[in-house]
C-alpha positions in Angstrom: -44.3 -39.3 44.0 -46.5 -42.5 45.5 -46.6 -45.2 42.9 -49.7 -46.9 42.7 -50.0 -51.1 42.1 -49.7 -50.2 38.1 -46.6 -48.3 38.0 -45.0 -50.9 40.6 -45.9 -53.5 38.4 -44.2 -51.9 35.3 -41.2 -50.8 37.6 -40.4 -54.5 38.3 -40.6 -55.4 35.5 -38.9 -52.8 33.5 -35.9 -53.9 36.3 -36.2 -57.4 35.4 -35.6 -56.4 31.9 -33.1 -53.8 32.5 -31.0 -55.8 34.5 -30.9 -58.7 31.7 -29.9 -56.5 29.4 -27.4 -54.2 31.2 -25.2 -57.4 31.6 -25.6 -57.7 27.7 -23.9 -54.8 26.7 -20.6 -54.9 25.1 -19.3 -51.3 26.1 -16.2 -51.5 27.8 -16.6 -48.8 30.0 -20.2 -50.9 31.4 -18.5 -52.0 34.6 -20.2 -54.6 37.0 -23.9 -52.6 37.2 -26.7 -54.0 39.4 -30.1 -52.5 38.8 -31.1 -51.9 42.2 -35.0 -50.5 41.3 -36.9 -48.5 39.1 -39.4 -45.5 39.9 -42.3 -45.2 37.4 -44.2 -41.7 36.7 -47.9 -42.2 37.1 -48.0 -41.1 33.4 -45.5 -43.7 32.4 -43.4 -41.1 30.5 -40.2 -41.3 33.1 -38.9 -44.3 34.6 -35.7 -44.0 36.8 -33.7 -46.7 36.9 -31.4 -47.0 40.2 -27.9 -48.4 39.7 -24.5 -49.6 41.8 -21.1 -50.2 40.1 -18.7 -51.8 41.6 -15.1 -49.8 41.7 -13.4 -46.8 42.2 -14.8 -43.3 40.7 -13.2 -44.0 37.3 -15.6 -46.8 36.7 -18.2 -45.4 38.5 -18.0 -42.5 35.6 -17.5 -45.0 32.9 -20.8 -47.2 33.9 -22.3 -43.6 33.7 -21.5 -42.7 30.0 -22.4 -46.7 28.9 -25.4 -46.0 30.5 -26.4 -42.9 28.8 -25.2 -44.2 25.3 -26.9 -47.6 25.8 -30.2 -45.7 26.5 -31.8 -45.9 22.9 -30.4 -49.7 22.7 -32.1 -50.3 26.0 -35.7 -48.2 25.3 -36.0 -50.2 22.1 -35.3 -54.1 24.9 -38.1 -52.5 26.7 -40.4 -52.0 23.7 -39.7 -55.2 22.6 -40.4 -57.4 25.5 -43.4 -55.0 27.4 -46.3 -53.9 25.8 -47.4 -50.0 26.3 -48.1 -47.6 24.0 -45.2 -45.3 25.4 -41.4 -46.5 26.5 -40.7 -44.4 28.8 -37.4 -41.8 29.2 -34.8 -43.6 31.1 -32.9 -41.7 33.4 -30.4 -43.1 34.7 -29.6 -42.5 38.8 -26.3 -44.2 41.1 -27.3 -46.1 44.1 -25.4 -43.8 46.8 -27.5 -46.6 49.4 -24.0 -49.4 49.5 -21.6 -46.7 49.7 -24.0 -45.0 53.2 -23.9 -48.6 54.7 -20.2 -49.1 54.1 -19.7 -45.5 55.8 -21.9 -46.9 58.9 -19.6 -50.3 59.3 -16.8 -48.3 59.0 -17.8 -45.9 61.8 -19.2 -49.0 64.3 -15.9 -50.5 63.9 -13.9 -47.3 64.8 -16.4 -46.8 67.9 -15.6 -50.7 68.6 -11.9 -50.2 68.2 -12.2 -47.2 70.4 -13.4 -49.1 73.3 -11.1 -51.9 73.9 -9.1 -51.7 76.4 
């Protein structure tokens, strides 16, 4: 879906805001979340916010559920600090983008090791 300047806009700063208030929350199972972006429909209805947590699957899954049970907490943030007539559903979506780039080094350093003599 090709986001136009408007939803961008709202995107940012729906991550600005997000990302503030991730770091508030006092769910233990919230690991160390980074927002990494957040995709607005044209309608303003949907917004999904991109995530990485650092750690193993365990807290990967725990970040997950804090997420989903922080959503109402986190709409109401949004309608607080933005203005529209809508708050959009948050959905929330992990950030596979870290994990593909660690796979990469991984495999350039195998091919490295490979090829010394």
């Amino acid at each position: 879906m090709p986001q136009g300047p408007r939803t961008e806009r709202v995107g940012e700063g729906f991550r600005e805001i997000l990302a503030e208030e991730i770091q508030k929350l006092k769910d233990p199972r919230a690991g160390f979340i980074t927002v990494t972006g957040v995709r607005v429909s044209n309608d303003l209805h949907v917004a999904w916010v991109s995530y990485t947590v650092f750690g193993d699957e365990r807290a990967r899954a725990g970040s997950r559920a804090a997420l989903r049970s922080a959503s109402p907490y986190l709409r109401r943030e949004l309608a607080r600090q933005i203005r529209l007539k809508t708050v959009p559903e948050l959905r929330f979506e992990e950030d596979d983008t870290t994990e593909g780039g660690d796979r990469i080094d991984r495999i350039i350093e195998e091919l490295h090791r490979g090829e010394a003599p």
